[in-house]
N, C-alpha and C positions, 0 to 999 in steps of 0.2 A: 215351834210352829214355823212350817216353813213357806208359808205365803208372805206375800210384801204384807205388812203396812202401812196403808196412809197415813198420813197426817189430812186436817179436813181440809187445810190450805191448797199441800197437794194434790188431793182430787176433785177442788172444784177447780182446777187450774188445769186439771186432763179434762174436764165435764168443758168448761170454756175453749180451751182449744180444739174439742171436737166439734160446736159447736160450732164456731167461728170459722171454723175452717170447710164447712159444707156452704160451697157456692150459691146453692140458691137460698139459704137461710140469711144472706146478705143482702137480699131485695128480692123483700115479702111483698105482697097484699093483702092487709087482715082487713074483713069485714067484722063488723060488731058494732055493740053499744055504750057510750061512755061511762063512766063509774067514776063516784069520786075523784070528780075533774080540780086540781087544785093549782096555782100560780104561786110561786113562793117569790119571796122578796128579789132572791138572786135574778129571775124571768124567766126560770125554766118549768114546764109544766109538769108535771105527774099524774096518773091517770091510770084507770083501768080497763079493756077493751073485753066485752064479755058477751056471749050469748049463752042459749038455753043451755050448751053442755059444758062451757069451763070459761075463764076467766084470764087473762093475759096483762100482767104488771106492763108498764109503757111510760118513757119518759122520751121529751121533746126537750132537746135545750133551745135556750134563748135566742141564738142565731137562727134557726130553723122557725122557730115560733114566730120571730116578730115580721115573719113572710107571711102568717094567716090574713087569709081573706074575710075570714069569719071568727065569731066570737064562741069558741068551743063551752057545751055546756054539758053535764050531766043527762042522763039521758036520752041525745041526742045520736042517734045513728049513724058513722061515719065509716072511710075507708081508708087506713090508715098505710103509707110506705114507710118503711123503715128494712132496719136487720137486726136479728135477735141475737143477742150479747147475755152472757150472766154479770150480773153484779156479787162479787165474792164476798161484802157482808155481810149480806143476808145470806147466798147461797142459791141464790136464784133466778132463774132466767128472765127476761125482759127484754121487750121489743123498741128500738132505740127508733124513735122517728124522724123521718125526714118531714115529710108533706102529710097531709090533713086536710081529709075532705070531705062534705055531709054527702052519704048516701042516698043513692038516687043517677049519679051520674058516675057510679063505678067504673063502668066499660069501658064508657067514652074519656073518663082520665086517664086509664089505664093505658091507653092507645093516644093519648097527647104524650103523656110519661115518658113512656115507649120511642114514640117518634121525636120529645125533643130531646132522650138522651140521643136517639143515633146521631139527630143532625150535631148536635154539640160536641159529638165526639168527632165526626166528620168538619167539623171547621164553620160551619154554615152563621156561625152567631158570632164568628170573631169580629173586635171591634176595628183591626188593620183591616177588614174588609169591604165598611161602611165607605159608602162615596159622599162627598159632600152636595150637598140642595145647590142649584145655580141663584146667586144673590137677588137674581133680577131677569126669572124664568121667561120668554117670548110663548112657547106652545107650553100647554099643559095637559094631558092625557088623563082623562075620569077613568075606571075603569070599574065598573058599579053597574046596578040595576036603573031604566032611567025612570024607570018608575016610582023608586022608593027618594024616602024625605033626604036620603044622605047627597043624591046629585043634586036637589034643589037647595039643601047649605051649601057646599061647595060652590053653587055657580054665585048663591048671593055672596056670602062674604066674600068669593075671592075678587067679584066685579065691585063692590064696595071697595076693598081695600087696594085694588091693582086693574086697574081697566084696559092697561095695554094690553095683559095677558090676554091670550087665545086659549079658552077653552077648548078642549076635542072631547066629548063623550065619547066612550064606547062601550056600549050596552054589554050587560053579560049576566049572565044569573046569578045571584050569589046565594041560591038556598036550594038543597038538592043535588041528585046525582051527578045531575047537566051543569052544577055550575063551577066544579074544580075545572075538567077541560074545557070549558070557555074562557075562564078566567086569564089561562094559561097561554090560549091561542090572541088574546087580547095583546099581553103584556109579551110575548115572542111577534106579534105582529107590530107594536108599537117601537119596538128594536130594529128589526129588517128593514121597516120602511122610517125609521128616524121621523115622527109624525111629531115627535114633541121632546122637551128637552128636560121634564119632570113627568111621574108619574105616581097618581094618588088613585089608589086602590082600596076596596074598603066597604062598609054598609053601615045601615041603624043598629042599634041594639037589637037583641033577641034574646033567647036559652043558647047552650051551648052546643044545641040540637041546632038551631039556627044559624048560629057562625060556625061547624061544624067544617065548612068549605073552606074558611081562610084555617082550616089545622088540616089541610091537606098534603100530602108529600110532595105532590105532584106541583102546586102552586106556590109551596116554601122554596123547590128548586127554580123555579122561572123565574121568582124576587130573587133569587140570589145570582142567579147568570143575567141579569139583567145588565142589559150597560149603561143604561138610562137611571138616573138615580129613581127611588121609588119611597114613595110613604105610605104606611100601610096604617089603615083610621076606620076600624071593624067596634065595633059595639062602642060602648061608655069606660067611660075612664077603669072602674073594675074590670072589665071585662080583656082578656088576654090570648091571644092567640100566636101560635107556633110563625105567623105571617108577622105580626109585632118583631118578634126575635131576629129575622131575619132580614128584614126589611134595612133600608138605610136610614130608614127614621119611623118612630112610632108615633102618633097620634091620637089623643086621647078619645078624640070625637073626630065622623066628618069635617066637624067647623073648626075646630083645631089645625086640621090637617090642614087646609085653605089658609089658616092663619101663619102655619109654618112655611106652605109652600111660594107666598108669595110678599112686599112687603107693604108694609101702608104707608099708602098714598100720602096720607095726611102728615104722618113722621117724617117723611120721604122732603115734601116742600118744606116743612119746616127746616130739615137740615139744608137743603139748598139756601135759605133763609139767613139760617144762621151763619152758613159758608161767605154767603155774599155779602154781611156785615162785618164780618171776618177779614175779608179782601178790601171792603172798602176803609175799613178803618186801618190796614197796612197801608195800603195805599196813599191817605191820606198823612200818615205819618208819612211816610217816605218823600211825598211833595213838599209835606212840611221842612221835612232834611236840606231834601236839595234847593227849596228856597234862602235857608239861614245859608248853606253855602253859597250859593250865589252869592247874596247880598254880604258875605264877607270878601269875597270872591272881587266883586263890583268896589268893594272898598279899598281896595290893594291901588299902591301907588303907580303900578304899573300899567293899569288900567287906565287911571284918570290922570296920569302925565306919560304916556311911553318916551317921550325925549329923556326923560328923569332915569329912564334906566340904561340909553346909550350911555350917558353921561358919567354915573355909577360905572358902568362894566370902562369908560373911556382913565377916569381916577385910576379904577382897579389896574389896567394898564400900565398905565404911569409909575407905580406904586411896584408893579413887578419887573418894571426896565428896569427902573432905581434899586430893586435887588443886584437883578443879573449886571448891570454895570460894575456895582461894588465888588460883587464877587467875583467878575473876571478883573478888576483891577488887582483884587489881592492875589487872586492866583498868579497875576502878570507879576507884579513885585517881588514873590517869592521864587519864579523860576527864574528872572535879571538874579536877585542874588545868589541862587542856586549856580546859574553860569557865568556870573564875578568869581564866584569860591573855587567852579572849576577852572576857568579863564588862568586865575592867578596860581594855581597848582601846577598846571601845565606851563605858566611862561618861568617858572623855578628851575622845571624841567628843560628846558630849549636850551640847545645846542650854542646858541648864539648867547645866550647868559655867560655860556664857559668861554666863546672868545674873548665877549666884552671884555674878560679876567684878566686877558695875553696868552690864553693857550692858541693854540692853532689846530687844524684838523687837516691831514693830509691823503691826499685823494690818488692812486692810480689814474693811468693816462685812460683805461675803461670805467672811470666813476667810482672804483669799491675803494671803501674806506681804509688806510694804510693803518691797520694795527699793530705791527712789528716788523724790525728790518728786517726780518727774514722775506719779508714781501714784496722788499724791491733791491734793486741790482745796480752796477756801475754803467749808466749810462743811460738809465731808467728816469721819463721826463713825468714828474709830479704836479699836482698844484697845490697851494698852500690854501685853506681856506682862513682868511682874519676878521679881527671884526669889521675893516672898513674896509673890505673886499679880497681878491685874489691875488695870489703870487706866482707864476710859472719856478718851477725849480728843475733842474740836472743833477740826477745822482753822480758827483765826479768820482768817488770810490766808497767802496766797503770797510767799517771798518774792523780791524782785524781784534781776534777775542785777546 
């Protein structure tokens, strides 16, 4: 037989790579209906996705799961992302999921999905991006319906907690077609003209029909080139929007948002409070300090006799003459004997030690010392030096060798 054969390893391992390797099989959208929805100890779900003409095996792990917003049930109609993989012990294909959602709001996820992979791939959600909130905001920028309940939380809790701030409303639609580009002209307007130095952007609760405008492209790019830091505070705590992601800070509720953007008052005095007990008990130690110094200070004899300390440094004096006296004494004694030792060396050596003896020393009629006859001549007048003075002499002859 001349065909290959498989092994069953083998061909489900060519059936996976072909499968895996077709791009769009890598991010699907299955609609269907749950089946045999199970959670096993490890946290990964298993599950079946089925309608009227076939059935689709689907498994969700743990990390991906513990992201549901909801409690997946049997029965239940949803829209599931993933990408389809075979699993090679059984043999068979199965759709690996990321995200999980009850049916009903298909489109509209499919199109948050959508937009917030691009922006994420685009940079738009990085966290080196986020500016920090000003600790202790002066203008603050609503940028909201002023109609609805969210500008009436914001203005109470943020005047309750912080009453220096300057609120600025600026009215805007936030539901409907008209309210992505108002949104946008609001928060590019509150930049040009630097009208505030925070901005809290946002509405009540609704469907997802409702916040629909903060998952706009157009408004996720105006929060993100914003120079102004911004909060972004759209529905209830569940509730998530593409404007959240990108914002410099999220908000669970309008009244959260108020709570972050600004500080309380009440914490605020207490900490000045606790500052100023702080200071005053340094303070008071420190007076304490410098009073025990002092009053050591005050106890010093110098203080209470200053005559007492002429008199010490006048001792002290005395005390250092009577050094330097003794020590040039001894240095005087040692250089007297030092020039007795040389004194008496040198008179050993002197000229006149050798008269005292009865030598003599005979001098030319020019002063130079007579060393030998051959120095002076017949008729040549000398002097004799002796020891008890001088002799004039006359060469009367030479005498013969």
């Amino acid at each position: 037989m001349s065909e290959k054969v498989w092994s069953v390893g083998e061909l489900t391992k060519q059936i996976r790579d072909l499968l895996e390797g077709e791009p769009f099989l890598q991010r699907v959208f299955v609609r269907g209906e749950l089946s045999n929805y199970k959670v096993y100890p490890s946290g990964h779900h298993y599950f079946t996705v089925k309608d009227e003409e076939a059935t689709l095996k689907a498994v969700m792990f743990r990390r991906e799961a513990s992201r549901l917003r909801f409690q997946p049930e049997s029965g239940m109609r949803v829209i599931a992302l993933g990408r389809i993989g075979v699993y090679p012990r059984d043999g068979a294909y199965q759709l690996y999921v990321t995200e999980l959602v009850p049916d009903g709001v298909g489109d509209l996820h499919a199109a948050f999905e959508q937009l917030k992979e691009k922006l994420g791939r685009e940079g738009l959600f990085e966290a080196s991006h986020k500016k920090p909130l000003p600790p202790y905001p002066e203008r603050i920028a609503v940028v909201t319906s002023s109609a609805g309940a969210a500008v009436r939380d914001v203005i109470r809790v943020a005047t309750a907690r912080f009453p220096a701030a300057k609120l600025i409303v600026m009215p805007v639609r936030v539901q409907g077609t008209e309210a992505p580009p108002e949104i946008v002209s609001a928060i590019r307007y509150a930049n040009q003209w630097r009208v505030a130095d925070l901005i809290i952007t946002g509405r009540g609760g609704g469907s997802i029909e409702d916040l629909w405008a903060f998952n706009d492209e157009r408004v996720a790019r105006a929060i993100y080139e914003s120079e102004i830091p911004v909060i972004s505070a759209v529905g209830h705590e569940p509730d998530v929007t593409i404007a959240d992601f990108v914002a410099d800070v999220r908000a669970a509720t309008p009244s959260n948002a108020a709570e972050l953007a600004v500080p309380d008052r009440q914490e605020l005095l207490g900490s000045i409070a606790a500052a100023r007990r702080r200071m005053e008990a340094l303070l008071s130690a420190r007076l304490g300090a410098e009073r025990e110094k002092l009053r050591q200070l005050a106890g010093r004899r110098v203080l209470q006799d200053p005559s007492a300390y002429l008199a010490d440094r006048r001792i002290a004096l005395d005390h250092t003459q009577s050094l330097l006296l003794s020590a040039y004494r001894g240095l005087l004694a040692k250089d007297r004997a030092l020039l007795g030792s040389a004194a008496a060396a040198l008179d050993a050596m002197s000229p006149l030690k050798v008269l005292a003896r009865g030598y003599a020393i005979a001098e030319t009629a020019d002063g130079r010392i007579l060393r030998s006859k051959a120095g002076a001549s017949a008729g040549d007048r000398l002097r004799l030096l002796l020891a008890d003075g001088e002799l004039p002499c006359l060469v009367m002859e030479e005498e013969k060798e």
